[in-house]
N, C-alpha and C positions, 0 to 999 in steps of 0.2 A: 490113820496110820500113814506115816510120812512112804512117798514112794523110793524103790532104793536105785533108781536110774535118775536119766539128766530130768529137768522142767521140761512137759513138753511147751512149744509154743503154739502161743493162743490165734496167730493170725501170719502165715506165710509172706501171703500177699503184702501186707504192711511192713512187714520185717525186709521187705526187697526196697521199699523206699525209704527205709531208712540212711542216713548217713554213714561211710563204713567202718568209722572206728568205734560209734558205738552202737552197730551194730555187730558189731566184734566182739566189743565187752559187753553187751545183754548175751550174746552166745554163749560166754565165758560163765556170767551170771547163770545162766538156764543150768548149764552141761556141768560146769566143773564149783560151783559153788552152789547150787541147787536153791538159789532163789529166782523167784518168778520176779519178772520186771511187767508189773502190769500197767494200763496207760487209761485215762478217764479226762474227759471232758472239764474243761476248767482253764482257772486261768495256770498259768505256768507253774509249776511247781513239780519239786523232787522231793520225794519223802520217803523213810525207812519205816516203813509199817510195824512195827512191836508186838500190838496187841496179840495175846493169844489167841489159837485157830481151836474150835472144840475139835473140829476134825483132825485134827495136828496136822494142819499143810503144812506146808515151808514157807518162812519167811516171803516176805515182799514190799518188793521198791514203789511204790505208786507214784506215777508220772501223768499230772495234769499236763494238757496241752488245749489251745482255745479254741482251734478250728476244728481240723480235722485228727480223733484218736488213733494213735499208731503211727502218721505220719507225722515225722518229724525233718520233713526235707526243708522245712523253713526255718529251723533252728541253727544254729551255727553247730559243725562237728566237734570241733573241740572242747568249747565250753561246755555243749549235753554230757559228753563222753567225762570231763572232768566232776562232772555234778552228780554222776551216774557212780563214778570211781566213790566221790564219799560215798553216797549212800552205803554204798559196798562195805568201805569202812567202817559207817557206824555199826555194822552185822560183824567185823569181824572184832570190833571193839567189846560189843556183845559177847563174842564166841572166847574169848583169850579173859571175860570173867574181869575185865575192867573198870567195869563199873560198878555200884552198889548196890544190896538187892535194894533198898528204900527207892533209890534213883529208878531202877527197871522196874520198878512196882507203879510209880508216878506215871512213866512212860506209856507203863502196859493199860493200867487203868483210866487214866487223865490226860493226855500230853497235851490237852489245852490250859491245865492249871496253869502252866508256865506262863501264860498269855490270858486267863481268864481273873486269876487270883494269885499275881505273884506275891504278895504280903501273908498269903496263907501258906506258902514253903519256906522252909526253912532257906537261909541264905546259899547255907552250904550246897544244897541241891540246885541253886541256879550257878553257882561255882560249878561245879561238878558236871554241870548239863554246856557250860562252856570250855570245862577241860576235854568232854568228851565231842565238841565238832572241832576242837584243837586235832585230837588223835584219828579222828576219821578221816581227815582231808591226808595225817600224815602214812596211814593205814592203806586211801582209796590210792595215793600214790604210788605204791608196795604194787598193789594189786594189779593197776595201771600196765606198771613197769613189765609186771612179768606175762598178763593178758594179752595185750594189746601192742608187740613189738615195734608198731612202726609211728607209735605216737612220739613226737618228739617236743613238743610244745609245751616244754615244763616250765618255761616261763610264763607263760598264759595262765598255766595251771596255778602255780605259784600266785599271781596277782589276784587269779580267783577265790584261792586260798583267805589271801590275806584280807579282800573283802569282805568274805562272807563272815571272817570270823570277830572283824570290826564291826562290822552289821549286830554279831550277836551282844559282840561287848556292850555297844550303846544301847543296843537295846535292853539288854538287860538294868544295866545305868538306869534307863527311863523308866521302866519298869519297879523298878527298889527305890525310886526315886519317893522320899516322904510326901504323901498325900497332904493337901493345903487344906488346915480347918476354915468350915465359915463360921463369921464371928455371929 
């Protein structure tokens, strides 16, 4: 059963060395959006965890980091804080029913397919899985705005934006790209 209060947090101490704006929007996350921002060993990475919970938790953002989990004092703030904001996005892109269920079923069940066997999804679905980090980054913005007052670096944001979501176009290009028969 989902709890009907804020997330609590999983580690105080780490949450103080944090950087402050996003540890402003993980508060934001925990308290007023009720997802957990959890952090694991690894190399760098943001991700919107989908999968269903049997326990019906709440949603969660998992955050690799390579040294040390929870501290993220050697990350730049605003970039974390902008990558944090999508994440955000893709949950509220979720929650406003913008996506398809075939799409959230790939996600929930597979979300390596997209990277394991992209010639086994339909086109449309890797369409669809690029219009939806198009609306998360424009979603995590929204959220941004209204969380985290004193972020002003929307041009940063912006250029992060525009990479990540070049990043996905090519890759996906490379990805659908016709496999070369051997003769």
């Amino acid at each position: 059963m989902k709890a009907t209060g804020p997330v609590g947090d999983n580690d105080d101490y780490a949450a103080l060395q944090m950087p402050p704006m996003f540890r402003a929007l993980r508060s934001h996350a925990h308290a007023e959006r009720r997802i957990f921002v959890d952090f694991r060993r690894g190399s760098l990475n943001f991700e919107f965890c989908t999968e269903p919970t049997v326990d019906g938790a709440d949603p969660t953002v998992v955050i690799s980091t390579p040294d040390r989990i929870c501290a993220l004092d050697c990350i730049d703030d605003v970039l974390a804080t902008a990558r944090l904001a999508h994440e955000l996005g893709h949950h509220e892109s979720w929650s406003l029913g913008e996506t398809s269920d075939e799409y959230e079923e790939v996600m929930a069940r597979d979300p390596r397919a997209f990277y394991d066997r992209p010639h086994d999804l339909p086109r449309a679905l890797h369409e669809e899985r690029l219009a939806d980090e198009r609306r998360a980054w424009v979603h995590g913005r929204a959220i941004l705005a209204r969380a985290v007052r004193v972020f002003s670096a929307w041009e940063a944001y912006e250029a992060e934006a525009a990479r990540a979501v070049a990043c996905y176009e090519q890759g996906i290009r490379a990805l659908l790209a016709p496999v070369p028969r051997s003769s």
